[in-house]
C-alpha positions in Angstrom: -15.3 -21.4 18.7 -12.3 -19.2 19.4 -10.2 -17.5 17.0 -6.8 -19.0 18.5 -6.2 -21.4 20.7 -3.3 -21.5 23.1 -0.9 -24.7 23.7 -2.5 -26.1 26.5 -6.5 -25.5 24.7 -5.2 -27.2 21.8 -3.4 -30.4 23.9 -7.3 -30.7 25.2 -8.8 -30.5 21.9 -6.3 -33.3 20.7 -7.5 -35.0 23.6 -11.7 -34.6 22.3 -10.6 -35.3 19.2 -8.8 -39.0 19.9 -12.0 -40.2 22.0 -15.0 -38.8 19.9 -16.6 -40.8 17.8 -19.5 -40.2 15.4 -21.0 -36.9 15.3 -18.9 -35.2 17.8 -15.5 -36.4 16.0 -17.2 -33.9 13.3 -17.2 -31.3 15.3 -13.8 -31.9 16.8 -12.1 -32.6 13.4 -13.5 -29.1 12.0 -12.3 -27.4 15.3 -8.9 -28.8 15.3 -8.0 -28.4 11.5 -9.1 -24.9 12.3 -6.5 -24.4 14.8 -3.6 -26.6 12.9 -3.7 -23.8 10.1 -0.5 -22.4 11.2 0.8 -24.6 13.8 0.6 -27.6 11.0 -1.2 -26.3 7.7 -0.5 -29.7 6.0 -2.2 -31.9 9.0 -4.9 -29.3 8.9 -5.4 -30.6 5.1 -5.7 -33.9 6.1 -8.5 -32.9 8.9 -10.3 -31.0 6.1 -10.2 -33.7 3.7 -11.6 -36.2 6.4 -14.5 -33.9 7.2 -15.2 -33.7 4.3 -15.7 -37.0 3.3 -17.8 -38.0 6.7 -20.1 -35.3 5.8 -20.3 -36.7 2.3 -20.9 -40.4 3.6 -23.8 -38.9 5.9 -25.2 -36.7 2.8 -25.3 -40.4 0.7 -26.9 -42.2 4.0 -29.5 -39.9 3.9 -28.4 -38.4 7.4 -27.5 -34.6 6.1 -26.7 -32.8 9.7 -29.1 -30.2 11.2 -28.9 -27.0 8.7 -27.2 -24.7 11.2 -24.5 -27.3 12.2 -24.1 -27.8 8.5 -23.9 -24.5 7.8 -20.9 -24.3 10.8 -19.0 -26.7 10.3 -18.7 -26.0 6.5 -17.9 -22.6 6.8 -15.3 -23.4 9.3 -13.5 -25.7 7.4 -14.1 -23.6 3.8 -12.0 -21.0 5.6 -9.6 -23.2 7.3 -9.2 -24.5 3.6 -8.7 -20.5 2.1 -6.8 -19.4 4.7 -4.1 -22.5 4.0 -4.4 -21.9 0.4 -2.8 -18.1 1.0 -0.3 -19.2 2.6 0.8 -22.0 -0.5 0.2 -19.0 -2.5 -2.5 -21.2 -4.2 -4.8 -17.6 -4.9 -7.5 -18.7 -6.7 -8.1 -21.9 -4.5 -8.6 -19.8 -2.0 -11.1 -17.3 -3.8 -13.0 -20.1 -3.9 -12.9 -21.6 -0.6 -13.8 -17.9 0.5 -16.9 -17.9 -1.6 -17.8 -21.2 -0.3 -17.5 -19.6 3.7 -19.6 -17.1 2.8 -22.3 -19.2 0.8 -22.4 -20.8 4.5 -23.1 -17.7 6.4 -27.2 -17.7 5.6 -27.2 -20.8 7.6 -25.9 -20.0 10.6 -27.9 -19.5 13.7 -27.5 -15.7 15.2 -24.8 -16.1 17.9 -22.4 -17.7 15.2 -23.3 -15.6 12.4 -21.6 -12.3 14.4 -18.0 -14.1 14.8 -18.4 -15.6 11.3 -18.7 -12.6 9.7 -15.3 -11.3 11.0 -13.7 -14.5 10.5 -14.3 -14.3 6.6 -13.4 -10.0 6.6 -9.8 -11.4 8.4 -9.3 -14.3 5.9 -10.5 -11.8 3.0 -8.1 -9.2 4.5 -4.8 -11.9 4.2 -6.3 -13.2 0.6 -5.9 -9.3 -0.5 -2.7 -9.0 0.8 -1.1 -12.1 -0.7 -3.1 -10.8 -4.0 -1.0 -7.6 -3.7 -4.7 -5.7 -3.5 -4.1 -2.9 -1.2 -7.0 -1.1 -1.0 -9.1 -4.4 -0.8 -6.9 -5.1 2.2 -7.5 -2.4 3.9 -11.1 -2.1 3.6 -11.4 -5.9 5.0 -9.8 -4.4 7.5 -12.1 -2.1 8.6 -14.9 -4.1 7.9 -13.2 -6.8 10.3 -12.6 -4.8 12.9 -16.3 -3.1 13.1 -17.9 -6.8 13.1 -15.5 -8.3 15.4 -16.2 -5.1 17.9 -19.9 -5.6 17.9 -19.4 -9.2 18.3 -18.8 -9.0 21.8 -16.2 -12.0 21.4 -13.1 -10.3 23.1 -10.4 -12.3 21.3 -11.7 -11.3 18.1 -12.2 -7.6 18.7 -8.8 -7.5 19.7 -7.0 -9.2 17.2 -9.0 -7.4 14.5 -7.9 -4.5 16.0 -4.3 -5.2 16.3 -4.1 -6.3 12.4 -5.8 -3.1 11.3 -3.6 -1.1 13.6 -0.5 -2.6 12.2 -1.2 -2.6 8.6 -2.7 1.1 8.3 0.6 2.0 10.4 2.8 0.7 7.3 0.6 3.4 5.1 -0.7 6.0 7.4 0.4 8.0 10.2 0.1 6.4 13.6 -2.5 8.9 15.4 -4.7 7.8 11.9 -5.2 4.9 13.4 -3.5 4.5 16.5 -3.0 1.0 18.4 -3.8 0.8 22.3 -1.7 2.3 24.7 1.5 0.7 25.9 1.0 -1.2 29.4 -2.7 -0.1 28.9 -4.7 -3.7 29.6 -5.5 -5.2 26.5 -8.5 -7.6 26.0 -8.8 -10.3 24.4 -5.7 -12.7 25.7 -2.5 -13.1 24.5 -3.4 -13.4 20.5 -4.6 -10.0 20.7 -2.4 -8.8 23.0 0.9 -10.2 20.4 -1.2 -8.1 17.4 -1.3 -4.7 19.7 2.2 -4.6 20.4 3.4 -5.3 16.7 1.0 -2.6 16.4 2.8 -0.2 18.3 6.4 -1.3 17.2 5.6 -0.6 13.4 5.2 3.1 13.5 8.8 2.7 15.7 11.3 0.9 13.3 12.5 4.1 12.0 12.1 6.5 15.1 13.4 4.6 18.0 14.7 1.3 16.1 15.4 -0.4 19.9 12.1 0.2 21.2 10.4 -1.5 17.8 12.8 -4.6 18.2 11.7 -5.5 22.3 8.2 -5.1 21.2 8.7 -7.4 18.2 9.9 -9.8 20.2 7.7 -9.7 22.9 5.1 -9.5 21.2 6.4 -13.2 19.0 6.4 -14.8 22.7 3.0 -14.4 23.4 2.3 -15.7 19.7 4.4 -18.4 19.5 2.2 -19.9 22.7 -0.5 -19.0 20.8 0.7 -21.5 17.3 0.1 -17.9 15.3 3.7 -18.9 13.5 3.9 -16.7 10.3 3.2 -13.7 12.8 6.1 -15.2 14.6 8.1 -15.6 11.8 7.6 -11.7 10.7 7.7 -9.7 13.7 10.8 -11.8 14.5 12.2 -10.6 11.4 11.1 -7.2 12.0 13.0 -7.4 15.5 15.8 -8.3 13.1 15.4 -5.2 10.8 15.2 -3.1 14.0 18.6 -4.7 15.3 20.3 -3.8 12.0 19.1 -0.3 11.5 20.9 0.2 14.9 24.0 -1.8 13.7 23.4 -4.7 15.9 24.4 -7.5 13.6 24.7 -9.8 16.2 21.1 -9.5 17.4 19.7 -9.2 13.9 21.7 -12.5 12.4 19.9 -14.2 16.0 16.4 -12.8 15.0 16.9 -14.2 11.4 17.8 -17.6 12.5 15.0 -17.9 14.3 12.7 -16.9 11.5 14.5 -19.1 8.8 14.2 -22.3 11.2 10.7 -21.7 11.6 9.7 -20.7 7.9 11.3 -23.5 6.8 8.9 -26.0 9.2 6.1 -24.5 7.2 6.9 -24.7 3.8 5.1 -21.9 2.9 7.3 -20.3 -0.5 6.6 -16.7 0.4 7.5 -17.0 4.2 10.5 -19.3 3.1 11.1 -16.2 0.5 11.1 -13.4 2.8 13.5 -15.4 5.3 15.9 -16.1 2.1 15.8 -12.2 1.6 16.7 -11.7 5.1 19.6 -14.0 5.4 20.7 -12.3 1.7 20.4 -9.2 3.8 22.8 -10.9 7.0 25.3 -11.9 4.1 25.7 -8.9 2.5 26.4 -7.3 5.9 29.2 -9.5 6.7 30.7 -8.8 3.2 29.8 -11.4 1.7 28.4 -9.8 -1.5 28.6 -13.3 -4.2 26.7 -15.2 -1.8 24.3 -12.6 -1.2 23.2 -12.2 -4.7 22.7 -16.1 -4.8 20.5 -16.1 -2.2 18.8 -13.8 -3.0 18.3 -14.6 -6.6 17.2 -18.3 -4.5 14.4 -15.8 -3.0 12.8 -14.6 -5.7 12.4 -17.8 -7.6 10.4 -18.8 -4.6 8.3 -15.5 -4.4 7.7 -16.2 -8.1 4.5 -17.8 -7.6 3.7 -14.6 -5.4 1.7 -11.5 -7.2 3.7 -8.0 -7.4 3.2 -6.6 -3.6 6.1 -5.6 -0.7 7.2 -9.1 -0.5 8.7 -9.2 -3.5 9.6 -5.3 -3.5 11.9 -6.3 -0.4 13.7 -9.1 -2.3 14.2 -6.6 -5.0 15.3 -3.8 -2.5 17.7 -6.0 -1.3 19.2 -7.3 -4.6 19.5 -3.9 -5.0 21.9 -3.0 -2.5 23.7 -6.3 -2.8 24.4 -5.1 -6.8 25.5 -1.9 -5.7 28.0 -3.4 -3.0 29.2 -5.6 -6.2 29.7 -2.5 -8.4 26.9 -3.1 -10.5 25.4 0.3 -10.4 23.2 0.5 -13.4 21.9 -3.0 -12.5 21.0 -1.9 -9.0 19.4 1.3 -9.9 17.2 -0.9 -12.3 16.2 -3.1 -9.6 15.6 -0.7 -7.2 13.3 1.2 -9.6 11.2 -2.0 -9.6 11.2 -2.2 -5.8 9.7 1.4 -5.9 6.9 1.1 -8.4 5.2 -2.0 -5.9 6.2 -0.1 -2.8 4.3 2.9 -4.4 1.7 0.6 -5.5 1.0 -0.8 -2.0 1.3 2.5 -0.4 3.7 1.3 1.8 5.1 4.9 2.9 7.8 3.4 5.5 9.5 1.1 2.8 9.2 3.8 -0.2 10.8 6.2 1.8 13.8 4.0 2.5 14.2 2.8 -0.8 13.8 6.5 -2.3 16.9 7.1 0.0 19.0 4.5 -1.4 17.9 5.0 -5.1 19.3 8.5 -4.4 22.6 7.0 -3.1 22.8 5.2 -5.7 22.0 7.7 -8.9 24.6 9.4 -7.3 27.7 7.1 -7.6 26.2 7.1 -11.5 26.5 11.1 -11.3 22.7 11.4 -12.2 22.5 14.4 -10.3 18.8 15.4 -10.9 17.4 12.0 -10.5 19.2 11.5 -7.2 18.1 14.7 -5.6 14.2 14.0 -6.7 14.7 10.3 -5.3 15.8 12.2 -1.9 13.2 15.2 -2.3 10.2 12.4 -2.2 11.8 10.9 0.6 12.1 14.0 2.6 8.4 14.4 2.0 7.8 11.3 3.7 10.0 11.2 6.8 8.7 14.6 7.6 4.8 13.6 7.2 5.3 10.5 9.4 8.6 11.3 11.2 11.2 8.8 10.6 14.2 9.7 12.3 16.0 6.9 12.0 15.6 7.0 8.0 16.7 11.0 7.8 20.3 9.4 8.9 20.3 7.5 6.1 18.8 10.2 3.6 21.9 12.8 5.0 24.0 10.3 4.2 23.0 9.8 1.1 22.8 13.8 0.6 26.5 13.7 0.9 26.9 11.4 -1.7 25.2 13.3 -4.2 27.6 16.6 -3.1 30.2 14.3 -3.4 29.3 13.6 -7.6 28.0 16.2 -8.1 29.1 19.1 -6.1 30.1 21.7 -8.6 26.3 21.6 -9.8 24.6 22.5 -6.7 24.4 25.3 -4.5 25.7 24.8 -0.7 23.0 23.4 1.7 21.6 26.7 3.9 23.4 27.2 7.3 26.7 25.6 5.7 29.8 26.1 7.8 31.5 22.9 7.2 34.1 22.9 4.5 32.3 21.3 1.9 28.5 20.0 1.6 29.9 16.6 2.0 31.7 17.5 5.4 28.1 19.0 6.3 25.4 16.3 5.6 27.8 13.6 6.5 28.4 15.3 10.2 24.3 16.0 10.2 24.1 11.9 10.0 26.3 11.5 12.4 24.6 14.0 15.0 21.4 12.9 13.8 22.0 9.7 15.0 23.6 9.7 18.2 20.3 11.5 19.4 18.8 8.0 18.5 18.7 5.5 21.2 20.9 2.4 21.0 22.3 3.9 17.4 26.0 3.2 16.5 28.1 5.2 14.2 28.8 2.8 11.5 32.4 2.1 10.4 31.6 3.3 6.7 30.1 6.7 7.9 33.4 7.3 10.3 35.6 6.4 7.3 33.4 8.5 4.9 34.0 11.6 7.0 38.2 10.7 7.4 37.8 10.6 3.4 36.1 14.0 3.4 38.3 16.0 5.6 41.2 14.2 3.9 39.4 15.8 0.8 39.5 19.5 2.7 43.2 18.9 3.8 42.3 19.1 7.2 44.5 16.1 8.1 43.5 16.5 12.4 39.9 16.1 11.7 40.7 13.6 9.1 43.0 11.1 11.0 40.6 11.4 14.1 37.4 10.2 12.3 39.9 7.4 10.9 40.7 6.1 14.3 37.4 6.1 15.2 36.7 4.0 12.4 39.0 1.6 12.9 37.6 1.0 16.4 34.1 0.6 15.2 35.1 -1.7 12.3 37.6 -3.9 15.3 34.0 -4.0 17.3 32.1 -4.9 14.7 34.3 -7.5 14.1 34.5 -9.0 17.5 30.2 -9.3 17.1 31.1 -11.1 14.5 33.5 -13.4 15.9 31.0 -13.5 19.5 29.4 -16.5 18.0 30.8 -17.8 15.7 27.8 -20.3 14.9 26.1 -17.2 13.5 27.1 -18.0 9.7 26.9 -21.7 10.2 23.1 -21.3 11.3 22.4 -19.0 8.1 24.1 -21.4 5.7 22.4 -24.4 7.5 19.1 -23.1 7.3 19.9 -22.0 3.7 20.1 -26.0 3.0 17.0 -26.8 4.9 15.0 -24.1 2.8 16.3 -25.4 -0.5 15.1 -29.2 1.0 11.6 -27.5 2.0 11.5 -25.3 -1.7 11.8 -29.0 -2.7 8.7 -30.7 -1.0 5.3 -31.4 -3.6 3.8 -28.8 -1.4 6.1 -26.2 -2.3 6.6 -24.8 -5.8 9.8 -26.5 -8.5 12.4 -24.5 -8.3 11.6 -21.5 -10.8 14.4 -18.9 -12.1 14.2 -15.3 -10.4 10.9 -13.2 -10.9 13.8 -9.9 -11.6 16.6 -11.1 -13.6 18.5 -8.1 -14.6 21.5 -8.5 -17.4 24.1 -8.5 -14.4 27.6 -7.9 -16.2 30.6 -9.7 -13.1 32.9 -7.4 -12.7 36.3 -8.5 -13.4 39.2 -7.0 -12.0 39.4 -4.3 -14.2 36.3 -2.7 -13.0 36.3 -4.3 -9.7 39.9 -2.1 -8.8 38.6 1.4 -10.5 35.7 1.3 -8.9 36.8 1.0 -5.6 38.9 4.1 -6.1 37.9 7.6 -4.7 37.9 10.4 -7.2 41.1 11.9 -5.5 43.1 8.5 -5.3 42.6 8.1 -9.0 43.9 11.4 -9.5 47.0 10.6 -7.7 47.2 7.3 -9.2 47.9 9.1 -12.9 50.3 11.4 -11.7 52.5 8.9 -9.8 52.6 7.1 -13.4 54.3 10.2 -14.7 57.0 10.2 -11.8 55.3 13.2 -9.8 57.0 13.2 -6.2 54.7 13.9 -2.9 55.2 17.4 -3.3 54.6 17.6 -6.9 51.2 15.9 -6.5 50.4 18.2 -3.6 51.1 21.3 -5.7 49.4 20.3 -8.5 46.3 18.8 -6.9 46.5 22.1 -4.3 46.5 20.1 -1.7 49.1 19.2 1.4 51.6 16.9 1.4 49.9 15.3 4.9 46.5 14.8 2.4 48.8 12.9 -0.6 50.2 10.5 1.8 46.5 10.3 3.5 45.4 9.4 -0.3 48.8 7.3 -1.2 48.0 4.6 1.9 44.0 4.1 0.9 45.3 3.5 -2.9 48.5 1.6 -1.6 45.7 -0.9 0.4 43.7 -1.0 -2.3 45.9 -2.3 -4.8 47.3 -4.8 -2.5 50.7 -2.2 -3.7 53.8 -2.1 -1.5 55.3 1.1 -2.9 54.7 3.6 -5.9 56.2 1.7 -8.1 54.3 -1.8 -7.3 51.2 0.4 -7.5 51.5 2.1 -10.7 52.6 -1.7 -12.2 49.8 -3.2 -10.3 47.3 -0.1 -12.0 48.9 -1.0 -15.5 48.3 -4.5 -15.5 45.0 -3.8 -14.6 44.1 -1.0 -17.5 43.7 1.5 -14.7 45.4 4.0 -16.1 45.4 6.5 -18.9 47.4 5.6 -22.0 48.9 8.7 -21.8 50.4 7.9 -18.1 
């Protein structure tokens, strides 16, 4: 019996199945519930449950089946059984039905003992990973992939290798356990062939981010032939992560679609989870920060019924940044600190690293120098073991940031010719990544560095990065408008996974697995906080009547830099003139009570 079956196999096995009668509709049933495990887990059920009572019926009749046809057939459909029971998140179900496979395995005659064995190392492998068992994972894994060599059953050898390749890229580095060749032949068909390129696109996502996304996706069109659809589902989604570490929100809102319309089919609560954490992610991008936080909050009452493991670390990450963009600070910084811990716990050196960088970002708006630069310290170590480029844009950036707080504290980085560190490791991101393939320079980085040389009073430098931004943020735009069904799609198939979440195969609705005290910002924090140091500077001394030059002398800066610094607080405030803004500032308690 093969591993996967592709459309056309499985059209003929439907086919068997609707004409066999007696003890070759056994056979048949077991066969095709084995195959409807992804393509229609809750069919699959049915087929299971029907088997099981015609074996019953002949057990009662006195007509028990031949020992090693017994012994097949109830393996088969034991792990059929488990492997559905992952994906419900139904964990100890599965343990059983596990147990039951392997109780089967003395039975067997010798040419279906040496693919059974790697069958139940694969299903044990997925059981330990929705258990949040890392290490248990991994050595399934291995086991899997030694069996299914020996075996001499092509498909099998290759897909076990292409699942151990891919997860031990996540911890390890790639030549510790290095996937086949690209355009090398690959064994096995297309199921295997779908497993070696994710393998190879994983060790990618954060050294050549466009490379890792046309892999993704090629490697989900030879699996969605194949019916394999929560690896369609995730290496979709991984196409989508790739798309948006280059800035590509058009591509990446199109990869999440996808993914959301097809978790939702399944009604699987982690897989419908994970695609509620991406289109959180999709919202927060477009600015849309409220709805963001409830959709994500949506994800992790359905990842409740998960255990701790990256899943759920995602939706946390995520939260994260989404409580950050909302001002939230100390909230996000809590969160995040929980994303770390399972991150660390599955040794999931990709995702730590990232989240290290952000946590750094973010200790750094709260001026927790020390804690910021050990966040980015630990994710230096990593990008340098395993060289993710991509990533050491980010960490630069979020260097900068911390020179920004806390500048007077630290030394200047070595090399330094820029006028400040924050000049320096925000330039570094932005050389950094136009050595990167397909990377654009984000709007918030251009604006960052006008800010900064506004900062150093060097007005030229600081009006040209400006421009530049406001290009990128008028392109960026016009992805946005390009199809305009984009934000339909991700609120529509928001509905359809609340329906699904709904279902009696799917958990009740639960409250969020993290529910941090989340203070809303009114307006009172919501207008400070937007405000750079400088501007609320300038913002006290306007209160007092100081003219242009009188704020440039006092602040020792140019008059060119105070009107740089008047417009940002003049857009801010929604303030037509000095004296709207100082009222507006007031009313809002922005200002000293001596001002």
């Amino acid at each position: 019996m093969k591993f996967e079956l592709c459309d056309e196999e499985l059209a003929g096995l439907e086919q068997e199945l609707e004409d066999a009668g007696g003890l070759a509709r056994l056979q048949a049933l077991a066969e095709m519930a084995w195959h409807l495990r992804q393509r229609d887990s809750l069919r699959a059920l049915k087929l299971i449950a029907e088997s099981e009572r015609r074996l019953a019926i002949a057990q009662a009749a006195g007509k028990p089946l031949p020992p090693p046809l017994a012994a097949r057939l109830g393996l088969r459909l034991a792990l059929a059984a488990s492997e559905i029971a992952v994906h419900f998140c139904r964990l100890d179900e599965a343990h059983t039905q596990l147990r039951r496979a392997r109780a089967c395995l003395l039975g067997l005659s010798e040419l279906d003992y040496a693919w059974a064995v790697g069958d139940c190392w694969l299903v044990e492998a997925a059981l330990a990973k929705a258990n949040g068992e890392r290490s248990r994972e991994l050595q399934a894994l291995r086991q899997a992939e030694a069996v299914c060599a020996a075996s001499g059953d092509a498909q099998r050898a290759g897909i076990a290798r292409g699942v151990a390749c891919s997860e031990f890229s996540i911890s390890q580095s790639a030549d510790e356990h290095a996937p086949a060749t690209s355009g090398a032949p690959v064994a096995g068909g297309p199921a295997a062939e779908a497993w070696q390129l994710a393998a190879q696109a994983f060790p990618l996502c954060l050294r050549e981010p466009a490379t890792a996304a046309g892999l993704f996706l090629r490697a989900a069109e030879l699996a969605r032939g194949m019916g394999m659809r929560r690896f369609v589902c995730i290496v979709t989604m991984n196409a989508g992560n790739a798309w948006l570490e280059l800035g590509d929100l058009n591509n990446a809102a199109s990869c999440f679609e996808q993914a959301a319309e097809l978790a939702a089919r399944t009604g699987w609560p982690v897989l419908m989870g994970t695609s509620q954490t991406q289109i959180g992610r999709v919202l927060r991008h477009l600015g849309r920060f409220e709805e963001s936080q409830t959709v994500l909050h949506e994800a992790l009452a359905l990842l409740r019924v998960a255990p701790p493991g990256t899943i759920k670390a995602f939706a946390c990450s995520e939260l994260a940044l989404t409580l950050l963009a909302l001002g939230q600070a100390p909230a996000s910084v809590a969160v995040m600190d929980e994303a770390i811990a399972l991150y660390r716990a599955a040794q999931s050196n990709v995702n730590l690293a990232l989240n290290l960088v952000r946590q750094a970002r973010a200790q750094a708006q709260l001026g927790a120098t020390e804690a910021a630069l050990a966040a980015a310290g630990e994710a230096q170590a990593l990008i340098e073991r395993f060289g993710y480029t991509a990533l050491a844009v980010e960490l630069d950036e979020a260097l900068a940031e911390v020179h920004r707080h806390g500048g007077a504290k630290l030394p200047p980085p070595p090399g330094m010719t820029a006028p400040s560190a924050t000049i320096h490791f925000a330039q570094t991101a932005l050389h950094r990544g136009m050595s990167i393939p397909g990377w654009k320079p984000p709007p918030a980085l251009l604006a960052y560095l006008a800010d900064a040389w506004a900062d150093a009073d060097e007005m030229a430098q600081a009006y040209s990065y400006a421009r530049l931004a406001r290009l990128a943020h008028e392109q960026g735009d016009a992805l946005k408008l390009k199809d305009p069904r984009t934000m339909l799609h991700l609120l529509g198939y928001r509905s359809l996974l609340a329906a699904r979440a709904s279902e009696p195969v799917a958990p009740p609705p639960l409250r969020p697995a993290v529910e941090p005290t989340l203070p809303a910002p009114g307006p009172l924090s919501a207008g400070a906080e937007s405000l750079t140091p400088k501007e609320g500077e300038i913002l006290q001394l306007l209160a007092r009547n100081y003219s242009n030059k009188e704020i440039a002398q006092a602040l020792g800066v140019s008059a060119e830099t105070v009107k740089w610094h008047l417009k940002g607080l003049y857009g801010k405030l929604a303030a037509g003139s000095r004296r709207h803004a100082v009222t507006k500032a007031r009313t809002l308690g922005m200002l000293h009570s001596n001002a």
